[in-house]
N, C-alpha and C positions, 0 to 999 in steps of 0.2 A: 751403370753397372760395370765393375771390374773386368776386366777381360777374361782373369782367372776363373769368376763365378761363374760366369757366361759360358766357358770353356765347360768348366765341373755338370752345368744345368745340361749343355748342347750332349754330354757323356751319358748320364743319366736315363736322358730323354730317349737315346739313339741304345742304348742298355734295355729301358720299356717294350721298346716296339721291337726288338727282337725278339723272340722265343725261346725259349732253352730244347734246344735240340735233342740234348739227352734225355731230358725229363718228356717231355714229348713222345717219344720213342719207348721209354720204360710204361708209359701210360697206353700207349698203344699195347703193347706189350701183355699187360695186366688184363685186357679189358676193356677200358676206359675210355671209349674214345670219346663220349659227349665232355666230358672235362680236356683229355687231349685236344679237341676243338675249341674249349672254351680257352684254354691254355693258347692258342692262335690268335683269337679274336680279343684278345684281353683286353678293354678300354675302349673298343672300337665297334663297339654289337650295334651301333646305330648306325652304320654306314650304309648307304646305297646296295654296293657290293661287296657286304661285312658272306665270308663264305657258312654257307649252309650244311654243307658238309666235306669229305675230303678222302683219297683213296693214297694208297702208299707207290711209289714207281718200285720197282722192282730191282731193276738196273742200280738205281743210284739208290734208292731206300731215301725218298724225300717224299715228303707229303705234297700231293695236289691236289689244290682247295678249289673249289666250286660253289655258285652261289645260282641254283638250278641246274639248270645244263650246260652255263657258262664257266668257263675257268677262269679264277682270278685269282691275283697275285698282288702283294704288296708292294707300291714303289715305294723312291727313295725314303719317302717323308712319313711311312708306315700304313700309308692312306691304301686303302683296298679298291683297286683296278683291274676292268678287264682286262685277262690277258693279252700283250700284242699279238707273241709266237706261240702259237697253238702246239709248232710239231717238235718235238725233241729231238 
Protein backbone atom coordinates (compact mmCIF):
# COMPACT_ATOMS: atom_id res chain seq x y z
CA UNK A 1 0.00 0.00 0.00
CA UNK A 2 1.33 3.54 -1.01
CA UNK A 3 2.61 5.54 1.75
CA UNK A 4 0.24 8.33 0.52
CA UNK A 5 -3.08 5.94 1.25
CA UNK A 6 -1.78 4.72 4.29
CA UNK A 7 -1.18 8.25 5.46
CA UNK A 8 -5.01 9.39 4.02
CA UNK A 9 -6.44 5.83 5.80
CA UNK A 10 -4.18 6.51 9.33
CA UNK A 11 -6.19 10.54 8.89
CA UNK A 12 -9.34 9.10 8.63
CA UNK A 13 -9.21 6.73 11.03
CA UNK A 14 -7.55 9.06 13.87
CA UNK A 15 -10.68 11.74 12.32
CA UNK A 16 -13.32 8.48 13.50
CA UNK A 17 -12.28 8.07 16.85
CA UNK A 18 -12.29 11.59 17.69
CA UNK A 19 -15.57 13.25 18.61
CA UNK A 20 -16.84 16.45 17.49
CA UNK A 21 -16.61 18.68 20.35
CA UNK A 22 -18.77 21.11 19.31
CA UNK A 23 -21.64 19.00 18.18
CA UNK A 24 -21.20 17.17 21.52
CA UNK A 25 -21.67 20.24 23.52
CA UNK A 26 -24.77 21.58 21.19
CA UNK A 27 -26.36 18.07 22.02
CA UNK A 28 -25.74 18.44 25.41
CA UNK A 29 -27.08 21.58 25.26
CA UNK A 30 -30.34 20.59 23.56
CA UNK A 31 -31.27 17.74 25.77
CA UNK A 32 -29.76 14.98 24.16
CA UNK A 33 -27.58 13.39 26.07
CA UNK A 34 -28.31 9.55 25.17
CA UNK A 35 -27.24 10.54 21.47
CA UNK A 36 -24.31 13.09 23.00
CA UNK A 37 -23.23 9.57 24.42
CA UNK A 38 -23.72 7.75 21.52
CA UNK A 39 -21.93 10.43 19.69
CA UNK A 40 -18.63 9.24 22.15
CA UNK A 41 -18.97 5.82 21.86
CA UNK A 42 -19.47 5.80 18.13
CA UNK A 43 -18.18 2.33 16.57
CA UNK A 44 -16.91 1.06 19.94
CA UNK A 45 -20.38 0.14 22.02
CA UNK A 46 -18.69 -3.35 22.42
CA UNK A 47 -15.84 -2.70 24.40
CA UNK A 48 -15.12 -3.82 27.88
CA UNK A 49 -15.09 -0.32 29.14
CA UNK A 50 -17.27 1.25 26.20
CA UNK A 51 -18.64 4.29 28.95
CA UNK A 52 -22.28 4.01 30.27
CA UNK A 53 -22.79 7.30 30.95
CA UNK A 54 -20.88 10.73 31.57
CA UNK A 55 -21.08 14.18 33.49
CA UNK A 56 -19.80 17.61 32.39
CA UNK A 57 -16.44 19.20 34.47
CA UNK A 58 -17.29 22.49 35.30
CA UNK A 59 -13.81 24.08 35.23
CA UNK A 60 -12.95 23.07 31.76
CA UNK A 61 -16.64 22.01 30.26
CA UNK A 62 -15.21 18.42 29.00
CA UNK A 63 -17.12 15.55 29.46
CA UNK A 64 -16.23 12.63 31.97
CA UNK A 65 -17.18 9.34 30.89
CA UNK A 66 -17.77 6.44 33.23
CA UNK A 67 -18.65 2.95 32.62
CA UNK A 68 -20.28 2.25 36.26
CA UNK A 69 -18.59 3.98 38.91
CA UNK A 70 -15.31 3.76 37.12
CA UNK A 71 -14.01 6.59 34.90
CA UNK A 72 -12.71 5.84 31.64
CA UNK A 73 -11.10 7.59 28.95
CA UNK A 74 -9.95 6.96 25.56
CA UNK A 75 -6.22 6.11 24.78
CA UNK A 76 -4.16 6.71 21.92
CA UNK A 77 -5.65 4.14 19.67
CA UNK A 78 -9.41 5.20 20.47
CA UNK A 79 -9.67 1.88 22.59
CA UNK A 80 -11.81 2.73 25.88
CA UNK A 81 -9.54 2.47 29.20
CA UNK A 82 -9.59 2.78 32.61
CA UNK A 83 -8.73 5.79 33.89
CA UNK A 84 -4.89 6.12 35.10
CA UNK A 85 -5.31 9.70 36.90
CA UNK A 86 -8.47 9.75 38.74
CA UNK A 87 -7.68 13.46 40.18
CA UNK A 88 -7.75 16.61 38.18
Amino acid sequence: MPDAVRQSLKFEKTLVQTMDQALFNRLCRAGKFKDALGLAIRGREHEKYTPSRFSMDKKSGLPIFYRGNKRVEADATGEWQLAKNTKL
